[in-house]
C-alpha positions in Angstrom: 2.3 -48.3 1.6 5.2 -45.7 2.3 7.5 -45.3 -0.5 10.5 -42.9 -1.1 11.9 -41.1 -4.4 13.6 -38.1 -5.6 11.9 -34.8 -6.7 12.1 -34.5 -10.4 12.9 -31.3 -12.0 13.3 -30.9 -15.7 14.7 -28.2 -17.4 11.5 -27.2 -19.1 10.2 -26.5 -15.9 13.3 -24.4 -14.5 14.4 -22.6 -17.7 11.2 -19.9 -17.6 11.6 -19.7 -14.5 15.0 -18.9 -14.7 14.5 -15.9 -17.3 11.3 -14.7 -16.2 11.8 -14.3 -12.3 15.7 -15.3 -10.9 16.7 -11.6 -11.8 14.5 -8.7 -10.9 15.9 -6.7 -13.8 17.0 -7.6 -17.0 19.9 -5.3 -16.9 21.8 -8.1 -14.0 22.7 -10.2 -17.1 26.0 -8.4 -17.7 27.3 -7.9 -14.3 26.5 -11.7 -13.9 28.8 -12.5 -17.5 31.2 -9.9 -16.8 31.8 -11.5 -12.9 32.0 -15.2 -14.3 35.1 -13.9 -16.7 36.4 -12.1 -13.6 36.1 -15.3 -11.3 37.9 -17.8 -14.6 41.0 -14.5 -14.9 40.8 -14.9 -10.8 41.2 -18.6 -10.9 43.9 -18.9 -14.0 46.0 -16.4 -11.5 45.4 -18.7 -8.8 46.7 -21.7 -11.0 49.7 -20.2 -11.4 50.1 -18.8 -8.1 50.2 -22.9 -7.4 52.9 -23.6 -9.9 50.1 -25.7 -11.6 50.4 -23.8 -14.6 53.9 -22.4 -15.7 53.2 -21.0 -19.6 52.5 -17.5 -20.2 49.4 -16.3 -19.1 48.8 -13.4 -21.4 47.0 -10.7 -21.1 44.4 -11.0 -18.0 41.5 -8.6 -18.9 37.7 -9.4 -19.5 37.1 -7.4 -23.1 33.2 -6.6 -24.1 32.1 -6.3 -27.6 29.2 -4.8 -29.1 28.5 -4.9 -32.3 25.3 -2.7 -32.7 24.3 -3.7 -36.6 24.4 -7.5 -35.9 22.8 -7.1 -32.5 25.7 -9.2 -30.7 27.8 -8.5 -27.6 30.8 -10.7 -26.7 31.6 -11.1 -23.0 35.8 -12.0 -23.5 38.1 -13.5 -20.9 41.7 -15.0 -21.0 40.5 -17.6 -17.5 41.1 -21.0 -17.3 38.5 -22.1 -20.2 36.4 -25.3 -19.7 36.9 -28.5 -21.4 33.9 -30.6 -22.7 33.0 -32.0 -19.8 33.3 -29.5 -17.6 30.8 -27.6 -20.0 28.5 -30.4 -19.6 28.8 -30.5 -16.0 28.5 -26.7 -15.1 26.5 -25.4 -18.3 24.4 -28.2 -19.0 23.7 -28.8 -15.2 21.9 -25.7 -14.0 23.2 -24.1 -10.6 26.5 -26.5 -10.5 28.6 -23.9 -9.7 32.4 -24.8 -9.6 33.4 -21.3 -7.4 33.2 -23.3 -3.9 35.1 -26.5 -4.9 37.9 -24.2 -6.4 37.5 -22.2 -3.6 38.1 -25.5 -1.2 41.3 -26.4 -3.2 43.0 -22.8 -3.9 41.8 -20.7 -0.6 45.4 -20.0 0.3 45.7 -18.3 -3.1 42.4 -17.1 -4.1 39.5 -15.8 -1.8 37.5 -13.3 -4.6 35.6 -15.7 -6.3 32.0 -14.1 -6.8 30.0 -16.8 -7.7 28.4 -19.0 -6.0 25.3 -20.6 -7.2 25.9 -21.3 -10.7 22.7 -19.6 -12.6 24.4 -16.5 -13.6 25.2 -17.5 -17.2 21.3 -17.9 -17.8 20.4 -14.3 -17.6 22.3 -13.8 -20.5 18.7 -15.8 -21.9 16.7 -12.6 -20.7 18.0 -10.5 -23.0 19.2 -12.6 -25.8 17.1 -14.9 -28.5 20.3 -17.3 -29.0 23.8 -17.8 -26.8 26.8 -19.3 -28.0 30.2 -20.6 -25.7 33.5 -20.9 -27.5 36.0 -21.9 -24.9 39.4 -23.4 -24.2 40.6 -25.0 -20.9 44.5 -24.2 -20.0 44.6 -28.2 -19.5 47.4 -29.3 -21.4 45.5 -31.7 -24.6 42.1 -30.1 -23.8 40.3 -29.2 -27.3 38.3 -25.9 -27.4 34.3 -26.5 -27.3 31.0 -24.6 -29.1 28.0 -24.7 -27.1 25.1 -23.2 -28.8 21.5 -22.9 -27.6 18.6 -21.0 -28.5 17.1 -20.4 -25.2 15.4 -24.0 -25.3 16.0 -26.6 -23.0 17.9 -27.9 -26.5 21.6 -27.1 -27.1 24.2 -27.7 -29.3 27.9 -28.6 -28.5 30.7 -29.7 -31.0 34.3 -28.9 -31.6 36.0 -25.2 -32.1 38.5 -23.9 -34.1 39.8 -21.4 -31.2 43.3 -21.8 -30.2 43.8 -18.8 -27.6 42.7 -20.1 -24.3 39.7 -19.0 -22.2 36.2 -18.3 -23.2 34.1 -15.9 -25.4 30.0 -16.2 -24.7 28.4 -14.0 -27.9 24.7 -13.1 -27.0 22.6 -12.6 -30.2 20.3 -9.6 -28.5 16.7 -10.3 -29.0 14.3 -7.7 -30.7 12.2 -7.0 -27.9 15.5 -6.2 -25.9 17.4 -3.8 -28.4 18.6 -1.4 -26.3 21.2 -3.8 -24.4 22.6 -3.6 -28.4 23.4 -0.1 -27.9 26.7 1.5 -26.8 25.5 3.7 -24.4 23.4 1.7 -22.6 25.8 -1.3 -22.0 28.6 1.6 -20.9 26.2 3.3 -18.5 25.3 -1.0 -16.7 29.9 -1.4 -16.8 30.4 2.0 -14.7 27.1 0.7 -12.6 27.8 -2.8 -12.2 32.0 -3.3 -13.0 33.8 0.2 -12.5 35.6 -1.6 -9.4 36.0 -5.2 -10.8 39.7 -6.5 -9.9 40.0 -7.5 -13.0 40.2 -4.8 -16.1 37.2 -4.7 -18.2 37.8 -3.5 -21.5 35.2 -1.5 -23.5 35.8 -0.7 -26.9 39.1 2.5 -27.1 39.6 5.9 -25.3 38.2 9.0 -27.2 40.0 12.2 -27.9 38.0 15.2 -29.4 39.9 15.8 -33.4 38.5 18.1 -36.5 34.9 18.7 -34.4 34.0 14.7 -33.2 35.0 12.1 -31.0 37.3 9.7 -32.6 38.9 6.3 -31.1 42.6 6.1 -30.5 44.9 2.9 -30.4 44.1 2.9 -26.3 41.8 0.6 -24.9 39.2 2.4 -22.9 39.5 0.2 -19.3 36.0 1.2 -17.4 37.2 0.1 -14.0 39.9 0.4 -11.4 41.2 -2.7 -10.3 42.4 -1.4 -6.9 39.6 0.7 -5.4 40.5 3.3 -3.1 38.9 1.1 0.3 40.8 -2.2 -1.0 44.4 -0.2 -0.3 46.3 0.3 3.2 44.8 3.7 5.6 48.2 4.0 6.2 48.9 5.0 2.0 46.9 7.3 1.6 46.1 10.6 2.6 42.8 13.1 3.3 43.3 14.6 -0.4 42.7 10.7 -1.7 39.6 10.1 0.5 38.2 13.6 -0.6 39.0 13.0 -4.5 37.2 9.2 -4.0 34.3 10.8 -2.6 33.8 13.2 -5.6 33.9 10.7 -8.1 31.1 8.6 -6.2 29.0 11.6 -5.7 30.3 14.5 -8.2 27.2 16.9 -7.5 27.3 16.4 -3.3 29.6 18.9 -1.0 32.7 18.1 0.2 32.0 15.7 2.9 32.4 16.1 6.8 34.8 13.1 7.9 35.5 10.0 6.6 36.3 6.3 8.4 37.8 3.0 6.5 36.7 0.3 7.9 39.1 -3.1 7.5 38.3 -6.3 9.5 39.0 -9.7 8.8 37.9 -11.2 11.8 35.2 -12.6 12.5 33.9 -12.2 8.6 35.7 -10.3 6.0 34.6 -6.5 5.2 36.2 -3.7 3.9 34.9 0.1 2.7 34.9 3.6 3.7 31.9 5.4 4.8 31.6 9.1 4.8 29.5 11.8 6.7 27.5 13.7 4.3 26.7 17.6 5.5 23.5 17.2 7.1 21.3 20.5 8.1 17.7 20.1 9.0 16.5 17.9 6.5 15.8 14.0 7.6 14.1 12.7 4.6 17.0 12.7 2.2 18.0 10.1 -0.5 19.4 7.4 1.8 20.4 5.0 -1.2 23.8 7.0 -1.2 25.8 3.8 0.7 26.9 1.1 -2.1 27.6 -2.5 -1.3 30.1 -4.9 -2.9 30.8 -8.6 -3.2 34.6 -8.9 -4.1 34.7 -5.7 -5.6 31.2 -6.1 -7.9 28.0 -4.3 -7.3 25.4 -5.7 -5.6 22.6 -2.5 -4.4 22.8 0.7 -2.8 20.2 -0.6 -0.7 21.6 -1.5 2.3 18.7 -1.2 5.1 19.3 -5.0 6.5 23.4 -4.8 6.9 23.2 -1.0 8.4 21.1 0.5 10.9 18.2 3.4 9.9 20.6 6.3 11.1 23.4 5.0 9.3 21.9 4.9 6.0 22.4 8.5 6.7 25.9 8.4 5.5 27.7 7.8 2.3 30.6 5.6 0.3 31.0 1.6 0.1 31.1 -1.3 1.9 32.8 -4.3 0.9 32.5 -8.2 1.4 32.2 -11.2 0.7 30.4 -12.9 3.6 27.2 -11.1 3.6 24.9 -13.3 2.4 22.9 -12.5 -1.1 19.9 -13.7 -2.4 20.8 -16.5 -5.3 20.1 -13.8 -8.1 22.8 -11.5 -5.8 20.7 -8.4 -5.8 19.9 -8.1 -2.3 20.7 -9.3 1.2 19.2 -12.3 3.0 18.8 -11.9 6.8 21.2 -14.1 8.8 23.6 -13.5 12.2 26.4 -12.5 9.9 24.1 -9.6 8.8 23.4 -8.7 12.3 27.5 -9.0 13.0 28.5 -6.4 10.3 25.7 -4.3 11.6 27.2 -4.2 14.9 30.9 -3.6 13.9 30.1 -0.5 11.3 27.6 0.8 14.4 30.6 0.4 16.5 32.7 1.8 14.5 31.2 4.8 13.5 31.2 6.0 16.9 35.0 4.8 17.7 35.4 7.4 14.9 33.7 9.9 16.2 34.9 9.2 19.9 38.4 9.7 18.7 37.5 12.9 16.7 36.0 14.6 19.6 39.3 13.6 22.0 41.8 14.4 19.0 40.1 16.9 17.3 37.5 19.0 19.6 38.1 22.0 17.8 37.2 20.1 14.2 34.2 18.5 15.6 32.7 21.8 16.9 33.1 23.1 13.6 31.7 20.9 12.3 29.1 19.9 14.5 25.7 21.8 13.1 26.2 19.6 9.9 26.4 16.8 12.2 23.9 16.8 14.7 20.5 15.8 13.2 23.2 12.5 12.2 24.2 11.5 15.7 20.4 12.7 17.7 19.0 10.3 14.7 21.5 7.7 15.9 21.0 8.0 19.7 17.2 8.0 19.2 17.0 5.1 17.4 20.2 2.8 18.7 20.6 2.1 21.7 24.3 1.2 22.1 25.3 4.0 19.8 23.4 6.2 22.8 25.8 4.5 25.2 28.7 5.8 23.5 27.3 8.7 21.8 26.9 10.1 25.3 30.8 10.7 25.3 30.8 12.9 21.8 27.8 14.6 21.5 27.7 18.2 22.0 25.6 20.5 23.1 25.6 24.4 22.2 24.3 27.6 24.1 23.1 30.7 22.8 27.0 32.3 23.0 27.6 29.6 20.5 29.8 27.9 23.0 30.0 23.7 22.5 29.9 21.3 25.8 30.0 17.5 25.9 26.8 16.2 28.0 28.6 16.1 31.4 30.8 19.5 30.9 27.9 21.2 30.7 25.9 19.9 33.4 28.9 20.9 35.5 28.9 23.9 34.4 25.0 25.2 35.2 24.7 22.8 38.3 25.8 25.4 40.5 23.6 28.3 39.6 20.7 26.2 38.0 19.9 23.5 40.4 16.0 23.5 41.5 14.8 23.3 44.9 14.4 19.7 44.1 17.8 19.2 43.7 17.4 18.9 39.8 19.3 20.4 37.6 17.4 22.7 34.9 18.5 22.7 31.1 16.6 25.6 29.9 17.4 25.9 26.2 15.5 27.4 23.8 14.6 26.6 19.4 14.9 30.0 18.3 17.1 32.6 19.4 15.4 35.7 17.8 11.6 35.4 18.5 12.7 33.7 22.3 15.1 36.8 22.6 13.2 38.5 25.3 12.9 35.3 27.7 17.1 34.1 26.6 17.7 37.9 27.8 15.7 37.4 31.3 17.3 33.8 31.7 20.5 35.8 31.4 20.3 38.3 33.6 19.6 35.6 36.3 23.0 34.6 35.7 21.6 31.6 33.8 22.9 29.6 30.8 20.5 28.8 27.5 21.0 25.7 25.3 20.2 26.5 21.4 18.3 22.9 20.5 17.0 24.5 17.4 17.1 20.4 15.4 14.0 19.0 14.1 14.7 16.0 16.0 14.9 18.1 19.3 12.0 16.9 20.8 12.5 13.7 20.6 15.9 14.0 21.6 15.2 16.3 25.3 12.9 14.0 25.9 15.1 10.8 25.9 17.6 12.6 27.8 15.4 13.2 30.1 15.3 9.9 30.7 18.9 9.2 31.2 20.5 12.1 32.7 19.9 11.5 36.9 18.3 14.2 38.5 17.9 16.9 35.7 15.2 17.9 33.0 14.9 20.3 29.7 12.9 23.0 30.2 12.0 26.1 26.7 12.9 29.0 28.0 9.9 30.5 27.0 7.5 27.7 28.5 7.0 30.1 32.0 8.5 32.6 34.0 12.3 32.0 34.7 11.4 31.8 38.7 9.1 28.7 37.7 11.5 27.6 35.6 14.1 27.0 38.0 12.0 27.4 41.2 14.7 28.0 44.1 11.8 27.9 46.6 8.2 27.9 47.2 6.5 30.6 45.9 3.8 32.5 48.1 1.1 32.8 45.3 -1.8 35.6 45.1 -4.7 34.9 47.0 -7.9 35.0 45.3 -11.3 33.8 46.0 -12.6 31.1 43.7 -14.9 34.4 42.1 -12.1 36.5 42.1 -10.2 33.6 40.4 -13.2 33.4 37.8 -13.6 36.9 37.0 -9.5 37.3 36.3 -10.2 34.6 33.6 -13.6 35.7 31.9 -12.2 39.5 31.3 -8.6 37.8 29.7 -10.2 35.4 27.1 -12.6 38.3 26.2 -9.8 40.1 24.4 -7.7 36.9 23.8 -8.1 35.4 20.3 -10.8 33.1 19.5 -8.9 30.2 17.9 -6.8 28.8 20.7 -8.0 27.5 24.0 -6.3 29.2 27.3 -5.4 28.7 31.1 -5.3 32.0 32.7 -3.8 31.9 36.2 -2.8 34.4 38.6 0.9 34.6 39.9 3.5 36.7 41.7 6.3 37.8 39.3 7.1 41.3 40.6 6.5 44.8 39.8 9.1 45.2 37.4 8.4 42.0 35.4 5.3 42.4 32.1 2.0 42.2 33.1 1.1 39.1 31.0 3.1 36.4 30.2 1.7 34.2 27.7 3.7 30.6 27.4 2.9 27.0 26.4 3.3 24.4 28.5 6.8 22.3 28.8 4.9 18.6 28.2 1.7 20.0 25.5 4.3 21.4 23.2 6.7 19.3 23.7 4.1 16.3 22.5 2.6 18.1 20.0 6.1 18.8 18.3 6.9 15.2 18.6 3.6 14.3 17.2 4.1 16.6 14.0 7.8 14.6 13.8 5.7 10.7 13.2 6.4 10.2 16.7 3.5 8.3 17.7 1.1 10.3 19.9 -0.9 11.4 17.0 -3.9 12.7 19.3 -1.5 15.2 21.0 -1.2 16.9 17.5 -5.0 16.6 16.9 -5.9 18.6 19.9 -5.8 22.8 19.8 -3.2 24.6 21.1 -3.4 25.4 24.7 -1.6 28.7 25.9 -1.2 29.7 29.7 -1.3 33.3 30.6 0.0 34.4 33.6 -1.2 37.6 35.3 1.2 39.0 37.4 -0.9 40.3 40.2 2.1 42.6 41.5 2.3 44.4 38.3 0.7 48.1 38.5 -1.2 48.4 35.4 -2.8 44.5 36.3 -3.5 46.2 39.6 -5.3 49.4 38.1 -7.8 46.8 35.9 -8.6 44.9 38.8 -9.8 48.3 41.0 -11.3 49.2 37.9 -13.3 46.0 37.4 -14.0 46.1 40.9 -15.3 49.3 40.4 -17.2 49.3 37.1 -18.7 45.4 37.2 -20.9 44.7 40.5 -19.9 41.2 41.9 -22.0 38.3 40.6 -25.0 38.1 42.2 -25.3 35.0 44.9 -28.5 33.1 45.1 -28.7 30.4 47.6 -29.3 26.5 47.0 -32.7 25.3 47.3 -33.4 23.5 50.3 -32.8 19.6 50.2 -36.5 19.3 50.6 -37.7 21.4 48.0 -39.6 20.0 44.9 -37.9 19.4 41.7 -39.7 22.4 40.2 -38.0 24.5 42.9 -34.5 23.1 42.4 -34.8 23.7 38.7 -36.1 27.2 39.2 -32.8 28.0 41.8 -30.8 26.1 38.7 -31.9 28.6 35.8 -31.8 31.8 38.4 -28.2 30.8 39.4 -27.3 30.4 35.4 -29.1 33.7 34.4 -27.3 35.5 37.3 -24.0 33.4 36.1 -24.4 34.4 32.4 -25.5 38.2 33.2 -22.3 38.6 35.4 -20.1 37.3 32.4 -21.3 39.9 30.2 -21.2 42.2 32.2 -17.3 41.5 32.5 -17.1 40.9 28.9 -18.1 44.6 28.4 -16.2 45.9 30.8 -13.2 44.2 28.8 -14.2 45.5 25.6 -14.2 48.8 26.9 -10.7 48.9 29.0 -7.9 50.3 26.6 -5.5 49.4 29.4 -6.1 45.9 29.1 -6.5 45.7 25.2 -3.2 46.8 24.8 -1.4 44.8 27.5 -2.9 41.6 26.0 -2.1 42.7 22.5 1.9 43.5 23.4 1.8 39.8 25.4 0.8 38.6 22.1 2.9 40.1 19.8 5.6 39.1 21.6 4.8 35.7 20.9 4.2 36.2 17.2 0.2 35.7 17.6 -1.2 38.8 17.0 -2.6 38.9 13.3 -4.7 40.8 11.0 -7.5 43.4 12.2 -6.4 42.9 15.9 -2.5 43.5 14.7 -3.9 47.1 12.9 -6.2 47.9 15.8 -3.2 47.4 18.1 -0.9 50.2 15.7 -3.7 52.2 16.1 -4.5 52.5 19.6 -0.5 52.5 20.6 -0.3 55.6 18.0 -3.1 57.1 20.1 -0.7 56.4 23.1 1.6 57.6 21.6 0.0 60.6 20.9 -1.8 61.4 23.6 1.6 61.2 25.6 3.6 63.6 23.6 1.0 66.1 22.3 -1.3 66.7 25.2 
């Protein structure tokens, strides 16, 4: 038989449940008591806003207490009070809150009520053995009320003798939970939780320093500013009063790089200003540096789901009351609001930035060193900040010159277009151990990029993708005339032997613990007999590897060098008479007939590998013995930073000889 009902739910079921796992630390209680006297001073404004209430209306601050011998801290508040029944109905019904009804009936006054689910009163039960509620409504006739209840589903409620109106909640601090009865500890959660309330929060009196102590004066010490800096007009204020804001958020961090205040009321409500930290070369910093408000009270300075990654980058607040919190308000739930304010502070960030690098170039390129790890993070991981990104970002050569994207490819398209009709970026990470090949690049009349980021990369490698008809090429990843390849090139010819042998006598005198590709090429008699480089993709994916980039197996493999023998060079040409000369060629045995037995194909199979293996020794001496090219392959290696221990001090010692030999014979 199919019968209906109602879900019970008692309250000695919900009340654990309540102080043991609404709030995931204990510490929310006060923000939660300190916002419920800020929303009952918002709404006694908002009364007489109305002309519903036409008395006096006092002195409009929330006051805390602590007394640290009894153990007892008094949340204070001159709001609208509660009558009886509306204690019943919103403290002795759990999570009735009265914020969206008021809401409903005084939006054209009010619209920074905080709360909206009702349970924030209860965490005062985390912390506290017993809670009592001495309030007064501003309804003309109401009585004041005591509610009293000892953390059981049990209370107490009777008549009070207060006369003053509005409410004072006195938590009687439990043992286990003694240090939210000590002054420092319930000053340090006001400056965390309440230093921007809209409502002063009063905290004992101001200090001056008289006869060697701290000693209270008649002032009341007021822990918050009731009009933060991002709440005001752009137009009123100026740079000094976005800088001085900035240092009291983050008083250890450098002065920060630009700044942008965002205001929109449409289509959801958000204020705040967000600042770009200097950023250098250094990705995994703190990102919890962004805070986030509701109505002006603290919420997290977690703020992954509202931002995206690269903006958790930057620093400073964001304000509102439409993103939508979790019911203990300490972090964001996912909705399309969430994705909306995402968009906007993505959007404009780089409207900011767009307008600095049409209004103030000259600021930007200044600037832009601290800045770039910030926007290749962005346009890496965003793809409509790419979009417009493309616009402002910068690129800067080796002269220390800056070019937007497009200027620059303007510029080198003439001179560095390929002979399929692409133009080459060559750029290069380091400027002093790449010196030699930014020099050579030069002297072609070419221009060098410096992409010396961490993100780098990652970042030539997108654009890659969407620049038309160009690609990045390291300086140092070939010769220039490869580089940028203006037209076939006639290459040496050499026998598949000849090809062999060139390889066998280089890796004899090359180090051991990389793996190498030596190829023969044309380059001139002018240009070094060796050029040792890394190929443009390899390195490229190995760097992006050692960055998380996926690819792991890239990263996992040994490096991979190519050395390029220029064949026109005259000392490569003296080793190759000489090895001519000293090594006879490899002796050629013919295959066995297709008809001969297995035994006779095996034996044709060992005499070829024997011949094979006595040939490469012979080259491998020969190697060992010539000075000439010992010394070539040692300077091609130093100049790549790769030449090491006893084959760096054999390489001193043999270029002394030189030297000697030269100047003394």
């Amino acid at each position: 038989m199919a019968t209906t009902g109602k879900i019970g739910v008692t309250t000695e079921n919900i009340f654990p449940v309540i102080k043991k796992f609404l709030y995931s630390d204990h510490e929310i209680f006060l923000r939660e008591l300190v916002a419920n006297a800020v929303d009952a001073t918002q709404k006694m404004k908002a009364l007489a806003a109305s002309g519903e209430y036409n008395a006096e209306l006092g002195e409009l601050a929330v006051r805390i207490e602590l007394d640290e011998a009894a153990k007892t801290l008094k949340v204070i508040d001159n709001g609208i009070g509660m009558t009886e029944e509306e204690v019943d109905r919103y403290i002795n019904q759990i999570a009735f809150s009265s914020a969206g009804e008021f809401l409903e009936k005084y939006k054209d006054q009010l619209s920074s009520i905080i709360g909206h689910f009702g349970l924030g009163f209860y965490s005062a039960f985390m912390v506290a053995e017993k809670v009592t509620i001495e309030t007064l409504s501003w309804k003309e006739g109401a009585k004041a009320v005591k509610w009293t209840c000892d953390g059981s589903p049990e209370y107490d409620m009777e008549e009070s003798d207060k006369t003053d109106r509005g409410t004072v909640i006195t938590l009687y601090i439990a043992d286990d939970e003694k240090e939210y009865a000590e002054k420092k500890r319930i000053e340090g959660l006001l400056n965390k939780y309440c230093k921007f309330m809209p409502v002063p929060v009063v905290f004992g009196k101001e200090q001056q320093w008289k006869d060697g102590k701290y000693v209270d004066t008649e002032k009341d010490n007021v822990i918050n500013k009731v009009e933060p800096l991002w709440a005001r007009k752009p137009a009123d204020l100026k740079e000094e009063d976005y800088n001085e804001f900035y240092r009291a958020l983050y008083p250890m961090a450098e002065e920060p790089l630009f700044h942008i205040h965002l205001n929109v009321d449409y289509p959801f409500n958000l204020t705040g200003i967000l600042y770009f930290p200097k950023i250098k070369n250094n990705v995994e910093i703190s990102r919890n540096k962004i805070q986030l408000y509701c109505n002006q009270m603290f919420v997290t300075d977690s703020v992954d789901n509202i931002v995206p990654d690269f903006l958790t980058l930057l620093h400073g607040v964001i304000d509102s009351p439409d993103i939508p919190l979790n019911v203990s308000r300490s972090y964001l739930q996912s909705d399309a609001n969430v994705k909306k304010i995402s968009t906007y502070i993505t959007k404009k960030v780089a409207d900011r930035l767009d307008e600095i690098f049409r209004n103030e170039r000259q600021q930007l390129e200044e600037k832009w060193d601290n800045l770039k790890l910030f926007i290749e993070y962005g346009m890496l991981s965003d793809e409509k900040f790419f979009d417009r990104a493309m616009k402002f970002c910068l690129l800067k050569n080796t002269e220390n010159k800056y070019f937007s994207i497009e200027d620059y490819r303007k510029a080198v398209e003439t001179e560095q277009t390929d002979k399929d009709k692409k133009v080459v970026f060559l750029y290069a990470t380091d400027s002093e151990s790449q010196y030699s090949f930014i020099e050579t690049a030069k002297s072609r009349g070419y221009d060098v990029l410096l992409m010396d980021c961490q993100l780098d990369s990652h970042f030539v490698n997108l654009l890659e993708t969407r620049i038309e008809n160009a690609r990045f090429a390291r300086v140092d990843s070939d010769s220039i005339d490869n580089l940028i390849a203006k037209e076939d090139k006639i290459r040496p010819e050499l026998s598949e032997a000849d090809q062999e042998d060139l390889s066998v006598i280089f890796q004899a005198v090359l180090p051991k613990e990389n793996q190498y590709y030596v190829q023969a090429d044309n380059l001139g008699e002018n240009a070094a007999p060796i050029l040792i480089t890394q190929s443009e993709f390899m390195r490229r994916y190995r760097e992006m590897s050692a960055m998380g980039g996926g690819m792991n197996f890239y990263g996992e493999m040994p490096a991979m060098y190519n050395i390029t023998v220029n064949m026109q060079n005259p000392l490569v040409a003296r080793i190759m008479a000489s090895k001519a000369a000293d090594v006879a060629p490899a002796q050629v045995i013919p295959d066995a007939a297709e008809d001969a037995s297995e035994d006779v194909k095996r034996t044709v199979t060992e005499a070829k590998e024997t011949a094979a293996a006595a040939h490469k020794s012979d080259l491998e001496a020969f190697a060992g013995d010539n000075e000439i090219l010992k010394q070539i392959t040692d300077l091609a290696l130093l100049a790549n930073g790769m030449l090491k221990g006893k084959d760096l001090s054999d390489f001193i010692a043999r270029s002394a000889k030189v030297v000697e030999d030269a100047y003394l014979k």
